[in-house]
N, C-alpha and C positions, 0 to 999 in steps of 0.2 A: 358143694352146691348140688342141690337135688331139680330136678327139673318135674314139672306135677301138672299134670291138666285136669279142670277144674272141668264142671258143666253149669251154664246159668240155670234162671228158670225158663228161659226161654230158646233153652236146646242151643246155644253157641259155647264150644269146646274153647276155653281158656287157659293159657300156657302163661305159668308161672313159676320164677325162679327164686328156690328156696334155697336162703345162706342161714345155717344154723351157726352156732357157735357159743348154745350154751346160755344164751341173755333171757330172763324174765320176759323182756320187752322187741317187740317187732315193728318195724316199719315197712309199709306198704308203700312201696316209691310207682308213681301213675306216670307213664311217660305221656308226652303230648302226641300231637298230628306226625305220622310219618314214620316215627321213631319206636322203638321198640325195645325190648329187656337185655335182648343180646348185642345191640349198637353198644360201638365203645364207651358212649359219652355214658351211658347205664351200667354197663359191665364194671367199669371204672369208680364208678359212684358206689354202687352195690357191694363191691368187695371191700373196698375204705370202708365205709359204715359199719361193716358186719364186724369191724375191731371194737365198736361200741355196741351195737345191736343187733339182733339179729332181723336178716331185712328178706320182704317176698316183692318181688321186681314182676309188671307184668304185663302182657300182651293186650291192650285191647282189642277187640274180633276187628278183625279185616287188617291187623297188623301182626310180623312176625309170624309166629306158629301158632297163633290163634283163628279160629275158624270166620266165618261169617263174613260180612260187609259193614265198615265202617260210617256211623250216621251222626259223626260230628256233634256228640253229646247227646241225641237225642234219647239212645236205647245204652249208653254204654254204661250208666249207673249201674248196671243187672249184673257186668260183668263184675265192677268192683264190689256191686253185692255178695257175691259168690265168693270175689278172694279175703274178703271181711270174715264172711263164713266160715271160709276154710282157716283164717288165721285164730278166729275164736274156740279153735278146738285146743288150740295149745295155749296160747298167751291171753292173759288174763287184759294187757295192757299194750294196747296199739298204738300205733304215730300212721298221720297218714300224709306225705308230700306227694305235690301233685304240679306238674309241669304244664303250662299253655291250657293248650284244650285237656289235658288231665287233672290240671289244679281246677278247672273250670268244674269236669266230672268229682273230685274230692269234693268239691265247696256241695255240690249238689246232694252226694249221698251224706257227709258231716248237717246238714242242715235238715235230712229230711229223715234219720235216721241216729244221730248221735251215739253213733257205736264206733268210736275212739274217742280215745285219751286228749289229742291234738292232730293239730291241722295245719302244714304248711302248706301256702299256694303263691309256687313261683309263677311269674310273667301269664297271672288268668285276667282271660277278659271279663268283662264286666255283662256283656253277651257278645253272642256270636255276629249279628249282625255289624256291631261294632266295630270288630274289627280290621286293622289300617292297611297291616301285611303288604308295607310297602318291603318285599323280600331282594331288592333290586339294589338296596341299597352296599354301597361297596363291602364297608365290614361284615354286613349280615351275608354277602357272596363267599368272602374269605374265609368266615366259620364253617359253611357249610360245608366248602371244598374237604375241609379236615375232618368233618365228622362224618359224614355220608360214605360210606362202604358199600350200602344198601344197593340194591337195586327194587323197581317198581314191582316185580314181582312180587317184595316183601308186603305190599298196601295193596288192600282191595276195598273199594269204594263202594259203599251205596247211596241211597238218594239222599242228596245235601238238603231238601227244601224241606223233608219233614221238620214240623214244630220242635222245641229244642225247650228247654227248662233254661232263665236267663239265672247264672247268680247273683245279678243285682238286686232280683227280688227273693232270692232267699236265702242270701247271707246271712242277715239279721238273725236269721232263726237258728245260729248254730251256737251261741252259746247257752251253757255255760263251758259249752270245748274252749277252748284257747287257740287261738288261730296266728299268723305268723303271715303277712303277707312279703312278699318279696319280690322287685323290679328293677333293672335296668332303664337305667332314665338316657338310656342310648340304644333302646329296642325298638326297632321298625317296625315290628310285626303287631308286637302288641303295644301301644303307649303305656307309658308307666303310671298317666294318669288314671287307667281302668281301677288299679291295684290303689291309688288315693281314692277311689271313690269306694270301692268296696270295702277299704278300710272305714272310712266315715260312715257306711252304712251299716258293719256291723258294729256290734252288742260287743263291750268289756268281757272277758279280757283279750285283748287282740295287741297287735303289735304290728308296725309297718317299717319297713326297712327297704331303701332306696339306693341303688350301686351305683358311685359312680361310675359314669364309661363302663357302665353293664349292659351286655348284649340282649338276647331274648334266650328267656329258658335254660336249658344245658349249654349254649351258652358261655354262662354267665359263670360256669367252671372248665368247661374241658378248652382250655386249650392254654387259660390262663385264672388266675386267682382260685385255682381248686384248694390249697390250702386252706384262705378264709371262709369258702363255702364249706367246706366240711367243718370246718369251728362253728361257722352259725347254726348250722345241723346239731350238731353235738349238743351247741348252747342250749338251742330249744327243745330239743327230745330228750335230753335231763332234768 
């Protein structure tokens, strides 16, 4: 794994983790809110996959070792622009999954841009406002314990109330990509209903898949059922 910092257009340094291994095909895995490339539940993912594809894992600004302040989907497109960029010097043929507020940022640049192949978007809301984030709830306490290593100093904030691009209204625009929505229909933070209505509002070809006793996000592998999430992965980015 090679580690690579990227620059947007708008001057924030992005930190991205490159597993080569030789594949035609790359997948860009978007972490959500908090979470980052080098979190287990990533590290973990990243390195599975890369026995299929070769994958670039990567920092949103104001997370991990990425520079700037995090604005909650409103500027972070710019970042995934950059790592689109940088993956289109090698691989002719992208995947692009995208976690919470990441699937939210995937769904945004796949819709406004359609430069990948495919599109998974786990546990995305349907907008930001919408969101339930009741995080309080017991099981969603119990994952976190496992997965959070982190500390705050890993997240830097900036202002929540700038305007935000909803992907409710530009889902629709992202085929003819192939999109893959995926939910836990026992996530608190984000309802599974988001991921049913986003499906109904995009464009063929799309697909929706609903877990049960799925948590939110990462989730909804690390700590259990990672086998079948890395099958559904495989399923789809083949």
């Amino acid at each position: 794994m090679k580690e690579t910092i990227l620059t947007t257009e708008d001057g924030i340094r992005i930190s991205v983790n490159h597993y080569r291994n030789g594949f035609d095909r790359a997948i860009i895995i978007c972490p959500g809110f908090m979470m980052y490339k080098d979190s287990k539940p990533f590290s973990m993912l990243s390195e599975r996959l890369n026995d299929e594809f070769d994958i670039i894992t990567m920092d949103f600004r104001g997370h991990g070792k990425s520079s700037g302040l995090y604005t909650f989907t409103s500027r972070e497109h710019l970042d995934l622009e950059a790592v689109v960029t940088y993956a289109r010097k090698s691989y002719k043929d992208i995947g692009l999954m995208g976690f919470s507020l990441g699937a939210a940022i995937a769904i945004n640049e796949a819709a406004s841009k359609r430069s990948v192949g495919k599109l998974m978007a786990v546990s995305s809301p349907t907008e930001f406002k919408k969101i339930e984030n009741r995080f309080l709830d017991k099981a969603v306490l119990k994952a976190t314990v496992k997965k959070f290593e982190w500390n705050m100093a890993n997240v830097k904030l900036g202002n929540i109330l700038i305007e935000k691009p909803k992907p409710i209204d530009l889902v629709g625009r992202i085929s003819p990509v192939p999109v893959l929505f995926v939910h836990g229909d026992r996530d608190t933070i984000i309802n599974h209903n988001h991921s049913v209505s986003l499906y109904k509002k995009a464009n063929e070809p799309k697909k929706l898949v609903v877990i049960k006793n799925g948590l939110h996000a990462e989730d909804l592998f690390f700590g259990n059922n990672f086998d079948d999430f890395i099958s559904l992965c495989i399923d789809w980015f083949k």
